[in-house]
N, C-alpha and C positions, 0 to 999 in steps of 0.2 A: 168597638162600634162598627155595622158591619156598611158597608159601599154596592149602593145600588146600580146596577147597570142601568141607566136612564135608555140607552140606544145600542144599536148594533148594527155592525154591516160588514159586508167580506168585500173586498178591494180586489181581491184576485183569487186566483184557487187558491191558495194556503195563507192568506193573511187577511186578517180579521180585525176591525178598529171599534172600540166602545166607549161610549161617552158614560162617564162613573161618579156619583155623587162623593164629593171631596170638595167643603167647601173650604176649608183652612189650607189646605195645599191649592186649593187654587188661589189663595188671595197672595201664600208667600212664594210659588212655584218663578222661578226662572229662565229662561234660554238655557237647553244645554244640561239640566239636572235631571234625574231619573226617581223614580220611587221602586217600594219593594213591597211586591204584595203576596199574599198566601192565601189560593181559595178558600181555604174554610181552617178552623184556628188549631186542630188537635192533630194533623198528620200531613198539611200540604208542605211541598217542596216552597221554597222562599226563591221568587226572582225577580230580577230589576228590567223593569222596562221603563223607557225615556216619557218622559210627559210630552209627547205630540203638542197638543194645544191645553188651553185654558179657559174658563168662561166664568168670571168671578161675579158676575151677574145671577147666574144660576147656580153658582158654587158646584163649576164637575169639571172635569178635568177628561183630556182624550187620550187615552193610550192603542198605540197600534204593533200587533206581532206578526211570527211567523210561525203557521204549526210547523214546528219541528220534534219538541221532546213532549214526553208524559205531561208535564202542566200546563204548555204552551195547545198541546190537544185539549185539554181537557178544558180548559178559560175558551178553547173554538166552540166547545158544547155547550157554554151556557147560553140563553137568551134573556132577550130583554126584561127587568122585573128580578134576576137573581141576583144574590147579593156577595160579594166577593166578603172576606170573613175580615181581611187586613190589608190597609195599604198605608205603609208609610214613607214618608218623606217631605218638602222637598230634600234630597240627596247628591251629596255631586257639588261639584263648583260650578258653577255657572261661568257662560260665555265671555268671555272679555270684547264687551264690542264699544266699539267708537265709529266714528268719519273717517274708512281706512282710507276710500276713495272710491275703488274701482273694485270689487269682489267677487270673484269666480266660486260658483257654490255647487260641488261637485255631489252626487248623490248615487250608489249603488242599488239596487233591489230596495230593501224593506230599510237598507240608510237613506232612505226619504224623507223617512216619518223624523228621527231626530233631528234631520236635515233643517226641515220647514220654520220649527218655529226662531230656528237660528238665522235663516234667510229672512223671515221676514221680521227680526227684530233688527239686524242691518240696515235693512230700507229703512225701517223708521228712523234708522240712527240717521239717515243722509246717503248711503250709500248706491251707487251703480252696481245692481246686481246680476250678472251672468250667471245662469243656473245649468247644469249638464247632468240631467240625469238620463242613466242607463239601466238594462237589462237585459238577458236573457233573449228574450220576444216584446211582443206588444202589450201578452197579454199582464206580465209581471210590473208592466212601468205602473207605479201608484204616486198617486196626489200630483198629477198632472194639471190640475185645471187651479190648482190651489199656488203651486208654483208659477203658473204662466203668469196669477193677478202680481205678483209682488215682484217680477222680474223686467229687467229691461229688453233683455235677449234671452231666449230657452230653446235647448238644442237638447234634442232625445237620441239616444242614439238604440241599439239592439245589436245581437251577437247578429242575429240570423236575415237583419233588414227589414223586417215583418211593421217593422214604425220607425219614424225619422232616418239616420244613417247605420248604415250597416259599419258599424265600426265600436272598439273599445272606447269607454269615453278619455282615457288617453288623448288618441287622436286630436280631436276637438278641444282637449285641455291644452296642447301646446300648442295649435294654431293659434289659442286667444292668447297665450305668454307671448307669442311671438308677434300681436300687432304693436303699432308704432305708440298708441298709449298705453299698453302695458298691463300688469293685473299688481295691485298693491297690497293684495291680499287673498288669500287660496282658503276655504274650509273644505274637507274629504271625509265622507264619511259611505262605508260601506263595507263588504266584505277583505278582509285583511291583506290578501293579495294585491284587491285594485287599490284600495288604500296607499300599498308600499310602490307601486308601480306610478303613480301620482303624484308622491312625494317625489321618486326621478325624476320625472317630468320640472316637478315648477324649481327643483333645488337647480336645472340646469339656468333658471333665468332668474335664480336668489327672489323666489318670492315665499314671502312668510306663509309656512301652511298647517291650520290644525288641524288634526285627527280626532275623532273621538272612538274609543276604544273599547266603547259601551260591549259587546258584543263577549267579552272575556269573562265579564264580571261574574260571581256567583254569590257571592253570600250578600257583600253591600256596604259592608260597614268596616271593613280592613284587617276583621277576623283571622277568616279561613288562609288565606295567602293562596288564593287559586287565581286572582286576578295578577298577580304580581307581572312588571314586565321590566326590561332592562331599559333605562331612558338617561341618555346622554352618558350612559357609562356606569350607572348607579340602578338601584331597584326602587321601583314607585312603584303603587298600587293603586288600582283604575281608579276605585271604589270613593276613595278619601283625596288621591292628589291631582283624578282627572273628574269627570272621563276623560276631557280633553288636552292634549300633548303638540307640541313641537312636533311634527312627524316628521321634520329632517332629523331627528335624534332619538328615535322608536326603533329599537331593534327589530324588527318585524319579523324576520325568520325565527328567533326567537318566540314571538308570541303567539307564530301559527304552530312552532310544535307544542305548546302548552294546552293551546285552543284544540288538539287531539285526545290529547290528556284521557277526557272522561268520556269521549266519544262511545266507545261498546257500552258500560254499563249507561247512557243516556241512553242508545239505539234498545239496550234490553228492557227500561223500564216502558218506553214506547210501545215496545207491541206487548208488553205484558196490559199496558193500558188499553192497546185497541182490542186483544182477547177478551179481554172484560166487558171494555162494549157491546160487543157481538154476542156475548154473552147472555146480557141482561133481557129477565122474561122465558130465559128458555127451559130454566127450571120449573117455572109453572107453568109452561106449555107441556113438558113430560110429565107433568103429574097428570094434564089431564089427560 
């Protein structure tokens, strides 16, 4: 059954968010879970992107990317009204949330989108939420105005000072471990460097922190073994035993040299896909 694009909109230059008819995944959909979808049913690549939000009223669900590869460009080309061929799930474990107390809810680039609906199922739980998201520039921080409603404090930070602090969100992650009531719980979620760098951060003041690892994953279902990472000494797989981990116990050097892994053939099938576009129409413009 094919998934309508209900809506579309671009967040930033490279990331694009659409609201998609699913109404069964939206009524059993989670914090924290991802699906796996395939533009169209006879030759798309399969990948897992996070459920953003949900809207079980309407039955659709949000998912948000980054163009990077061949499918992630290619889902940026469709517009509203086209219909995505397969999307399943809910996938993934879901969040383990309670009354931690106090919660720092850290957020990289486009780890926002996974970010969000974990932050704001926290607050529902009870929780004091501190949110710290970062980027690049100004122009890259997304879901800024979504985080400000469900937080108690929100600190932006940028490599280059262009919005809020000129600083990694590091910085601002241990000033808050460091005030006199403390953080009783840490979520991280973003590119795998600031991830591992975040985990030093809160492990120097023992607060409990999860990662989610969403970003490795490739097939979805514990198949392929391309997600596979080293976790507390042993092999788990994003796919089936997270996405979400203990990241004081995430090998993370480990998982960025895997996350190179298929880097060239990704970068080849990308511009064989933007050749194509540029392509298209030019055949029947030489004929005329």
């Amino acid at each position: 059954m094919p998934h309508k694009i209900v809506s579309k909109e671009q967040l930033s230059e490279n990331v694009f968010t659409v609201e998609i008819e699913a109404p069964l995944i939206a009524q059993a959909a989670k914090p924290g879970q991802f699906v796996i979808i395939s533009i169209n049913s006879e030759y798309s690549e399969r990948i897992p992107l996070t459920i953003a939000d949900v809207d079980t009223e309407k039955g659709t669900i949000r998912l948000i990317w980054q163009r990077l590869g061949k499918t992630t460009a290619e889902l940026s080309d469709m517009q509203t009204g086209a219909e995505i061929a397969n999307v399943v799930g809910p996938l993934g474990q879901p969040t383990h949330l309670k009354n931690f107390g106090t919660v720092v809810c850290v957020g990289g680039g486009i780890g926002n989108a996974p970010l969000l609906p974990i932050a704001r199922a926290l607050k529902k739980a009870g929780n004091k939420i501190i949110s710290i998201l970062g980027a690049r520039n100004k122009e890259l921080i997304i879901l800024e105005d979504e985080f400000a409603r469900i937080s108690d404090e929100l600190i932006i930070t940028t490599d280059d000072g262009s919005k809020g602090r000129e600083a990694l969100v590091t910085e601002p992650l241990k000033e808050v471990c460091q005030r006199n009531q403390g953080v009783d719980q840490a979520f991280v979620i973003g590119p795998a460097i600031m991830m591992k760098f975040c985990c030093e951060v809160t492990k120097q003041f023992n607060v409990p922190t999860q990662v989610s690892l969403n970003t490795i994953m490739i097939d979805g279902t514990g198949m392929c073994g391309g997600c596979r990472i080293e976790f507390d000494g042993q092999a788990k797989f994003v796919c089936v035993d997270g996405p979400e981990f203990d990241g004081h116990k995430v090998n993370f050097d480990l998982m960025m040299k895997r996350l190179n892994a298929y880097k060239d053939q990704e970068q080849k099938a990308y511009e064989q896909y933007k050749k194509h576009r540029c392509g298209i129409g030019l055949d029947k413009i030489r004929k005329n």
